[in-house]
N, C-alpha and C positions, 0 to 999 in steps of 0.2 A: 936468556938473552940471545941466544943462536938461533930462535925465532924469531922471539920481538923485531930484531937491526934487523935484519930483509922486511921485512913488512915495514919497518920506516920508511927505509930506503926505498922501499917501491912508492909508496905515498910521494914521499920524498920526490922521487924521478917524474909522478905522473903529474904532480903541482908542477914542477920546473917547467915539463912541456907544455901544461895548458898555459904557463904563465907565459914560455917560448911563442905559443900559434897563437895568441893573444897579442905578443908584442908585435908580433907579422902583422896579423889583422889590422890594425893601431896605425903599423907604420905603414901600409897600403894606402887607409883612408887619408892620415896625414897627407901622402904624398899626392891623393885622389884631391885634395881640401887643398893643393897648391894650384891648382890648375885657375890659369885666371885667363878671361876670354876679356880683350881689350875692344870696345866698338867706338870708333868714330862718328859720332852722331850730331844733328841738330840739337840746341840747345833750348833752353825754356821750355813751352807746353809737350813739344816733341822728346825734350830728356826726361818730361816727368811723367809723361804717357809708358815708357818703356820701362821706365824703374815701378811702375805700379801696377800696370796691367801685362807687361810681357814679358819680363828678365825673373821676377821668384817663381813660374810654369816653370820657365827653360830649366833655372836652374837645380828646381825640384824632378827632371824628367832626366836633369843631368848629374844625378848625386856629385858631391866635393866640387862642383864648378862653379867660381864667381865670375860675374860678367862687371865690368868697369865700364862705364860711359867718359869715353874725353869729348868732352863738349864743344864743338867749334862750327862756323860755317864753313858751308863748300871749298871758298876757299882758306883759309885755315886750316882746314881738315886735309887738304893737297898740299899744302907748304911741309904740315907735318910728315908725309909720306915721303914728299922729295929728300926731309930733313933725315929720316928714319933709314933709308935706303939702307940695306943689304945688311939691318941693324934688327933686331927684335924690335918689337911695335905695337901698333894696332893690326888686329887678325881680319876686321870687319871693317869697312866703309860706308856711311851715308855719303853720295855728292849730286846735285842735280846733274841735268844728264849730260851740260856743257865740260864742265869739270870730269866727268866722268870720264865722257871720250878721252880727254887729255891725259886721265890716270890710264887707262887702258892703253893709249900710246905709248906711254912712258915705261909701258909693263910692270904697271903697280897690283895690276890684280890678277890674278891668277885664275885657270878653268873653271866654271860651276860644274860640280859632280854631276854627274846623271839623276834624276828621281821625278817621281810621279808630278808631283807637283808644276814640274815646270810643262808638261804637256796641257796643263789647266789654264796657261796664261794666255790676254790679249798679245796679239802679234808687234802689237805697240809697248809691250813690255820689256819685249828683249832687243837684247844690246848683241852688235852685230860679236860674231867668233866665240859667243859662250862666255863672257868674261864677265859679263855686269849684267842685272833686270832691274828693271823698275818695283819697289815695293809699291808704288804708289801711282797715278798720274792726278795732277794738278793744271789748274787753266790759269794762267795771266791776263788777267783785263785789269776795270778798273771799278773800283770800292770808292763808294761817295756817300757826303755825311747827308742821311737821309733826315735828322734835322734843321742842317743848316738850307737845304734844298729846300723844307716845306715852310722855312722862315722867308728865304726868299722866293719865294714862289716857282721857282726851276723845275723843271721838268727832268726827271729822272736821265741821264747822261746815257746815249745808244751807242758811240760811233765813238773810233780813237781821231777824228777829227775833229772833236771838241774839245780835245786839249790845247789847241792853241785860241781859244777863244779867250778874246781882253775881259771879258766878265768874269773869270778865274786866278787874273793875275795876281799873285804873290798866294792864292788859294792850292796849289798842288803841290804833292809829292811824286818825285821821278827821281827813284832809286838810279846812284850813282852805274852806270858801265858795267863798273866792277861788280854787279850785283847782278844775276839771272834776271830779274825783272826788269832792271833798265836798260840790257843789253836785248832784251825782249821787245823792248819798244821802240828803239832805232831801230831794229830790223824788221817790225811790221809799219811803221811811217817809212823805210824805205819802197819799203814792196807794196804801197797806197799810194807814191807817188812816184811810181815809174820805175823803181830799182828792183834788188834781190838781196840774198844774201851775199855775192859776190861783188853786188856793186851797191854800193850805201850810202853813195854822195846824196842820193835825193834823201836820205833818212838823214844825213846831219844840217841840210838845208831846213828841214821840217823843225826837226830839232831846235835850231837857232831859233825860228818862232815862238816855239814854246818855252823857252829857257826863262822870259821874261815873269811866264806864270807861277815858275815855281819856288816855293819858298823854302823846301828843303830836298839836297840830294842824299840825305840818310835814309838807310833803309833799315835801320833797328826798329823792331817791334816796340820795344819802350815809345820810342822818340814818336813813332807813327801813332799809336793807342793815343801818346799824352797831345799830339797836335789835333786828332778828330775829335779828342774828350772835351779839350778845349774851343771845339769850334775855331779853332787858327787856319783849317785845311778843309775844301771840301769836295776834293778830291786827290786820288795817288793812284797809282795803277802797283797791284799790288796781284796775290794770288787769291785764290778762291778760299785755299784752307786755312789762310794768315789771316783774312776777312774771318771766317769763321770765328776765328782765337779770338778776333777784336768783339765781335757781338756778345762771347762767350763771357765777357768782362765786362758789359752792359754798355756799353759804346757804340751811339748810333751808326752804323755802317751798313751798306748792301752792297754786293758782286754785282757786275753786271758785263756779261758777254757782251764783247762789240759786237754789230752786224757784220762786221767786217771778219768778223771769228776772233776768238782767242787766240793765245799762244799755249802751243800743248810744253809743259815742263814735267820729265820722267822724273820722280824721287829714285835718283842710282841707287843700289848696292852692289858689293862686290867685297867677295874676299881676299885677302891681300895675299901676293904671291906671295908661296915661302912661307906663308905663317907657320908660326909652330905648334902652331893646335888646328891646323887645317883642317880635320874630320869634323872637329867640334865647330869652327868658322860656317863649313857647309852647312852645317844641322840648327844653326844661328838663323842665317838666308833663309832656309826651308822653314823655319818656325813662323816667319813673319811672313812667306808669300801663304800658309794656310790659309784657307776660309775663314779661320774664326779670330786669329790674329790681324787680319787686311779688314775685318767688318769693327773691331776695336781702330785699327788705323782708319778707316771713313770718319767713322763716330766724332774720334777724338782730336784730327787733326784735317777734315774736310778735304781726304785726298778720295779719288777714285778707286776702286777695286784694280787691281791688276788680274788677280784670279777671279777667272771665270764662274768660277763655282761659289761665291760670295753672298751669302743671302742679309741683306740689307734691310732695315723697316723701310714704313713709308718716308717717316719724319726724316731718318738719315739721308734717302735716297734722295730725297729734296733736296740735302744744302751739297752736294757731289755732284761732279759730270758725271750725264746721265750717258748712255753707250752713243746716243744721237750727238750730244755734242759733242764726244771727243774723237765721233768721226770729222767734226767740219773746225777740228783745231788745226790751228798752222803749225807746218811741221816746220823744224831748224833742219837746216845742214851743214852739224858740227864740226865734219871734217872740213870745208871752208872757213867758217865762222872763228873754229878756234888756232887756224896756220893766219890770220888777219887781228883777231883779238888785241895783239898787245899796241898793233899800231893803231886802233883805231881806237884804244883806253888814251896814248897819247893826243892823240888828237882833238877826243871827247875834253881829255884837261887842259888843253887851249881853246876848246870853239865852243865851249859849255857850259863846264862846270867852274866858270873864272872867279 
């Protein structure tokens, strides 16, 4: 016996500790299997794009990391920020680039780290002080039902001064103000007829012409898909890559640059100040501006490359602004645009949208 019990014992002690570095090990991962990365994003083809092609990479390259999509538009996605304030949150924001500047005002988002990557991008990517890039860039014209045109014999639509023509009335969509794209389009009908960003009296004069034509100021992809499905609309000024999403669902639609130039729209991102998985937030950003992550976002969601280093087919490179047109898009000046905004949302819901 005065052998045997030590040699238990020792058994004994060397089970307890594998069962100890065991329990360590267990409770690491557990605690590694807590870590949840929250992103603010576009919703529909844009949240199903991420949850299938870009978030099981991240989070295989991220052992124990779950990523959460809260779903909302631009604005949605800022009310929540404002609402979150100095509270746990979302770590990641999508916003286009109007809304962004205002998050970046507001000191919603926090430094981008330093890393290779960002040396790869167009100049048109980044956002001024390091605080936000563009994943993406996008053109605003306008998308027309290319069977309702060859029904009636129309000639393909070139200029945003065939919006206000009486052969389209109750035929258009012009997303409300409140929507990037409709706030895109008083600001280039201002600067067609005389004004700018600072002054945009001739853009709500134009405005009021066109008001007559249009049949809806929604700008939901549902509502838009089911009036060109329907032949109810046969035109809406809309983005390149949203055009895209509509054809992708069999729905006659074509983009089409005005001569006049498109409106250039940055898809923002930005990590949010004070996250509390801020290493993992940065490593988020940097996963989506890579080459092979930005050629899935062309594909899937008809946005431009932001990195430079993006190699595209030919097929994709066709339905994206190609480097020539996103030199001759019209640029916004947010910092105007958005200290004007809310008066001129009021104003838009008395001389417009009644």
């Amino acid at each position: 016996m005065k052998t045997v019990v030590p040699q238990m014992l020792r058994k004994v002690g060397r089970a307890a500790l594998v069962t100890a570095c065991a329990g360590l090990v267990f409770g690491a991962t557990a605690a590694q299997a807590d870590t949840t990365l929250y992103v603010g994003a576009y919703g529909g083809s844009f949240e199903q794009m991420l949850k299938k092609d870009v978030i099981p990479g991240f989070e295989r390259a991220n052992p124990g990391t779950k990523v959460v999509i809260v779903p909302g538009d631009s604005t949605t996605t800022l009310a929540k920020l404002q609402a979150q304030k100095g509270k746990a949150g979302m770590d990641v924001v999508f916003l286009d680039d109007g809304p962004m500047y205002q998050a970046i005002q507001m000191g919603f988002c926090g430094k981008l780290a330093d890393a290779p990557v960002y040396h790869d991008l167009y100049d048109i990517a980044k956002f001024k002080n390091d605080s936000a890039v563009a994943a993406g860039l996008i053109a605003t014209g306008i998308a027309y039902n290319t069977r309702l045109f060859q029904a009636k014999g129309w000639p393909a639509p070139s200029s945003w001064k065939e919006l206000s023509d009486p052969k389209y009335k109750g035929k258009l969509v012009m997303p409300s103000i409140k929507n990037t794209y409709g706030l895109h389009a008083l600001l280039v009908e201002s600067k067609l007829n005389g004004g700018s960003d600072a002054n945009i009296d001739p853009g709500f004069r134009e405005m009021e012409k066109i008001a007559p034509n249009v049949l809806s100021f929604d700008p939901s992809p549902g509502k838009i898909a089911e009036l060109f499905q329907a032949d109810e609309v046969a035109l809406a000024v809309w983005g390149n890559g949203r055009v895209q999403a509509l054809r992708q669902q069999g729905i006659p639609v074509e983009f089409v640059y005005p001569k006049e130039g498109a409106v250039a729209l940055g898809m923002g991102m930005c990590v949010v100040n004070k996250s509390a998985n801020d290493a993992l937030a940065q490593k988020f950003v940097q996963t989506i501006l890579s080459p092979q992550t930005q050629a899935v976002l062309a594909e899937s969601q008809g946005v431009a490359p932001s990195n430079r280093k993006t190699q595209l087919s030919m097929a994709v490179a066709s339905r994206v602004p190609s480097a020539a047109q996103i030199d001759k898009l019209v640029r916004v000046d947010w910092d105007v645009v958005n200290a004007k905004r809310a008066d001129w949302t009021q104003r838009w819901n008395r001389q417009i949208e009644r």
